[in-house]
N, C-alpha and C positions, 0 to 999 in steps of 0.2 A: 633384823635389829641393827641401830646405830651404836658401839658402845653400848650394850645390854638396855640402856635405857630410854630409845625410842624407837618406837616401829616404823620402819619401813613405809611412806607413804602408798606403794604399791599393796603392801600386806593389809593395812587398812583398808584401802581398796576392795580389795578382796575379801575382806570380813563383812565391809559392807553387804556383798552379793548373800553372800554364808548365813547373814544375819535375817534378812529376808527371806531367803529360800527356805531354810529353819526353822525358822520361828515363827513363820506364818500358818503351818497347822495348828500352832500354839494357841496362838489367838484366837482362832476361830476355832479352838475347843473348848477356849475359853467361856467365850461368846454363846455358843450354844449351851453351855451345861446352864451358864446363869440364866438364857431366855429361857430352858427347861423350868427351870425352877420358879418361874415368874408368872409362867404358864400352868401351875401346878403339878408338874411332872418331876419326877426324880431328874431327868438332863442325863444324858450323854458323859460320860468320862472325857476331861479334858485332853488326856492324850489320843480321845478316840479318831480323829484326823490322820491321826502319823499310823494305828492298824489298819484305817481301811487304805491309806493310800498300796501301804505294803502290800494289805491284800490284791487287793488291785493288779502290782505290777507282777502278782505270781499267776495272775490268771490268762488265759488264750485271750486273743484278738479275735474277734469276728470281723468279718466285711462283709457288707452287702452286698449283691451281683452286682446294683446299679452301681457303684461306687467306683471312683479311681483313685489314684497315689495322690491325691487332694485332702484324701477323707485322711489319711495315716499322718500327710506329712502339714495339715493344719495346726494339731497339736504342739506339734514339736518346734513349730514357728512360734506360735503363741506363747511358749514354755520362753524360748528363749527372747523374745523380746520382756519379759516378765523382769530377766535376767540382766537386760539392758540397762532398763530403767532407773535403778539403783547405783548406779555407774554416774548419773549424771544428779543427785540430789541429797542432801546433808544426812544423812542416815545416822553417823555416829564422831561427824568432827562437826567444827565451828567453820573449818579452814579448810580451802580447796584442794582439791586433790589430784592425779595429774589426769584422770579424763573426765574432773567435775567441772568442767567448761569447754567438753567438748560439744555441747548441746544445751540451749535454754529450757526452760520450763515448758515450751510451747514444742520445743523437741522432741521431749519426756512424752507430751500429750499425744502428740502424733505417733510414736513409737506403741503407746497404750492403747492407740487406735487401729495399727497394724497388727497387734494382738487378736483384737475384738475380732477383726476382718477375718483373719485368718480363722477362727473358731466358727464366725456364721460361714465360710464358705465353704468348710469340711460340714458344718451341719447339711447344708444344703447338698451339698457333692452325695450326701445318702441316699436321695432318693425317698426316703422318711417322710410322710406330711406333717406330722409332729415337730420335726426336726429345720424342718421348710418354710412352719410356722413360727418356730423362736427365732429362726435364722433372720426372718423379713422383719419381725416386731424389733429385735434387735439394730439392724440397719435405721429402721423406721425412726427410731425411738433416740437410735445413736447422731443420725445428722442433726437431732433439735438439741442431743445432749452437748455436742465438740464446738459448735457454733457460742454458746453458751459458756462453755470453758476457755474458748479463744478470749471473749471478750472481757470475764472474770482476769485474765491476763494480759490483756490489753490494759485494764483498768488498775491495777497494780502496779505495770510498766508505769503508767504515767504516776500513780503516788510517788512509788520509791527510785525512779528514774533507770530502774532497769528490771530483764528479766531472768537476770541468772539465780537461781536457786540460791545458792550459798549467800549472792549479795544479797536477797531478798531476805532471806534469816537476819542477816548481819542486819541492817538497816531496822528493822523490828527491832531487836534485840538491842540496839544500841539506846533507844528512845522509848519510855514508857505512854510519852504522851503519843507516838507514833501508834503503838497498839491499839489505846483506846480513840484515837482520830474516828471520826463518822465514816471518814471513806473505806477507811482500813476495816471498819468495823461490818461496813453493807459487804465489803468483795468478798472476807471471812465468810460471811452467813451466804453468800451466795453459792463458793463454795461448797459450803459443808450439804447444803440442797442436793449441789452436783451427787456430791459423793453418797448422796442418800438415794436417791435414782440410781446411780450409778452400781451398785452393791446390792439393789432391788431390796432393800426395807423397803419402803414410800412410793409408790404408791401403789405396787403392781400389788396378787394376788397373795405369794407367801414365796420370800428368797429361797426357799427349798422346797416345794410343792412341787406336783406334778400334773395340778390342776390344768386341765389344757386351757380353758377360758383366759386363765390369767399370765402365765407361767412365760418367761420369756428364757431367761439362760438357760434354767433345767430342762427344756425343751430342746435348745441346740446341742444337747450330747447325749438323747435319750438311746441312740444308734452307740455310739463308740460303748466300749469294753477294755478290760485288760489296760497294758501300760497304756495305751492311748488317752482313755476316759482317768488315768491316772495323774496324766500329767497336765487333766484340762482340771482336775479336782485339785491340783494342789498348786498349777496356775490360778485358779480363782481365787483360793488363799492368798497368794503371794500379790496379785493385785488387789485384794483388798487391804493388805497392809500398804501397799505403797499407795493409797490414795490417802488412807491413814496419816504415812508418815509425810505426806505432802501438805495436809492438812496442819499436822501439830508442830511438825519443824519447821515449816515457812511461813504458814499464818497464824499461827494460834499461840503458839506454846514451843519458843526454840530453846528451850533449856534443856541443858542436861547432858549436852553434846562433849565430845572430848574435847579442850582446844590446843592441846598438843598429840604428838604421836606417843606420849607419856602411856605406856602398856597398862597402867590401873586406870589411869581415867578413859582410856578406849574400851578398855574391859567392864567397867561402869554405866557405858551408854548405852550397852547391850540391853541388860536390864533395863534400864530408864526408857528407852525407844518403847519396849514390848511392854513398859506395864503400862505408858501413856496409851499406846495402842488399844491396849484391853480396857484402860479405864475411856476412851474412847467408844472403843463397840458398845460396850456395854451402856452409852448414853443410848447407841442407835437403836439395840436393844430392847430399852424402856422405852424409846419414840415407835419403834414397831409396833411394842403389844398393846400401848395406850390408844393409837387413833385408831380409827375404821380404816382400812383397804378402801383405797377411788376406784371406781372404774376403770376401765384401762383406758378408754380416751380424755380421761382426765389428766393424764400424765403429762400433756401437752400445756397443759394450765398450769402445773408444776413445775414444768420445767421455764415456762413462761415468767412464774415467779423468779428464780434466781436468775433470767435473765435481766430482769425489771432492776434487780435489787445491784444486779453489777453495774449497770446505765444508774443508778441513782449515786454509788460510790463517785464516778466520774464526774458526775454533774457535781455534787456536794465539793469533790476538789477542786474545782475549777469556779464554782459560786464563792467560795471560800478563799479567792485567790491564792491557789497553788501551796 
């Protein structure tokens, strides 16, 4: 604290991390209880995320014979680039923070794809065919996904002339007609596609399944147990908020952020961050259990779309001189 009355931009910081790591089983017991219900089932207790994780880290580790120090220390990579991420992206100010420019958007990405890596390569290091199978669809699926997210950011870079996080809020935020712009409006929806691939609503089999036909993430940790499969369980959470909060605080929706170190309005954004979040899932939710499941090599068509829709954001800015 400065004078009892402003926090510490380091402390922020670090509630940043706190605040995702936290509050991302939140969400996603959010999420499930309402798709219960939607599905006609009673749903899940929303805090049921934070018992099983617990559960989890109180239980034995197994390894498999085939396996090395690949298969244990995948997780723990994965966990903490998770932990990265949030470090360099508006989570709960307006105003930069001192490592929210250590890394642009396209840094973040790469960072979330060392992540991924590291998960398919512990799947794979089992020896599993299950495990060997989400590993590859994952990879497969991922070079069409990052290619597609570069250029959603490449596409943004040239709207708003850059691609640092914070500036990119700022810039949105400053201009209502900047929001609803055509270009700003295709790179959004392109986007939000990513992130529906990306979190396996659309188009695969079922985000939590264990259908082998379709099933791509719950496949790559069907091997791990104990803290291992715990920290790949409450990683997936945690990246699904921060594609979330990439989502609603740089393109969609940057309100609600603290824009000082002022301890009530950062304490304010906590909540604001997590109920945007849930009221988020919860669209992806309703988009889940309303369409049919595609085929799995439709995915490539999918994903084709949001690449279509980021190349027309660019073209619209540039047909529209600049």
């Amino acid at each position: 604290m400065l004078g009892h009355s402003v926090m510490a931009p380091e402390g922020v910081q670090a509630l940043q991390v706190l605040t995702v790591m936290l509050g991302a089983p939140l969400v996603s017991g959010a999420i499930s209880h309402v798709e219960g219900r939607l599905q006609g089932r009673r749903g899940p207790r929303i805090l049921q995320p934070y018992y099983d994780i617990a559960k989890l880290f109180r239980k034995e580790t197994v390894v498999t014979e085939e396996s090395s120090w690949v298969f244990l220390i995948g997780p723990v990579i994965a966990f903490g680039c998770y932990l990265i991420v949030p470090l360099l992206i508006p989570v709960l100010t307006t105003y930069g923070l001192p490592l929210g420019y250590m890394g642009d958007i396209l840094g973040g990405g790469f960072v979330l794809a060392l992540g991924g890596f590291a998960v398919a390569i512990a799947g794979t290091d089992s020896g599993a065919p299950y495990a060997q199978l989400g590993s590859s669809r994952a990879m497969t699926f991922g070079a069409l996904i990052e290619p597609t997210i570069l250029f959603v950011v490449f596409a943004v870079a040239i709207i708003t002339s850059t691609d640092l996080p914070y500036a990119l809020a700022a810039t949105v935020r400053s201009s209502s007609a900047e929001m609803v712009g055509p270009s700003h409006v295709l790179a959004a929806a392109a986007f939000f596609l990513v992130v529906l691939a990306d979190t396996g609503r659309i188009p695969v089999e079922t985000h939590s399944g264990t259908l082998e036909f379709g099933m791509i993430d719950e496949a790559r940790t069907l091997e791990h147990s104990g803290p291992p499969l715990a920290l790949l369980t409450w990683g997936a959470a945690m990246k699904q908020l921060i594609l979330y909060t990439i989502l609603i605080n740089v393109f969609v929706a940057p309100w609600g952020l603290a824009a000082s170190g002022n301890p009530a309005a950062v304490a304010l954004a906590v909540p604001s961050l997590l109920g945007k979040a849930v009221a988020l899932g919860l669209v992806f939710a309703v988009i889940d259990n309303l369409f049919s499941k595609l085929r799995l090599f439709k995915i490539t068509e999918f994903i084709a779309a949001a690449f279509l829709l980021a190349v027309l954001a660019v073209f619209l800015f540039f047909a529209g001189g600049g």
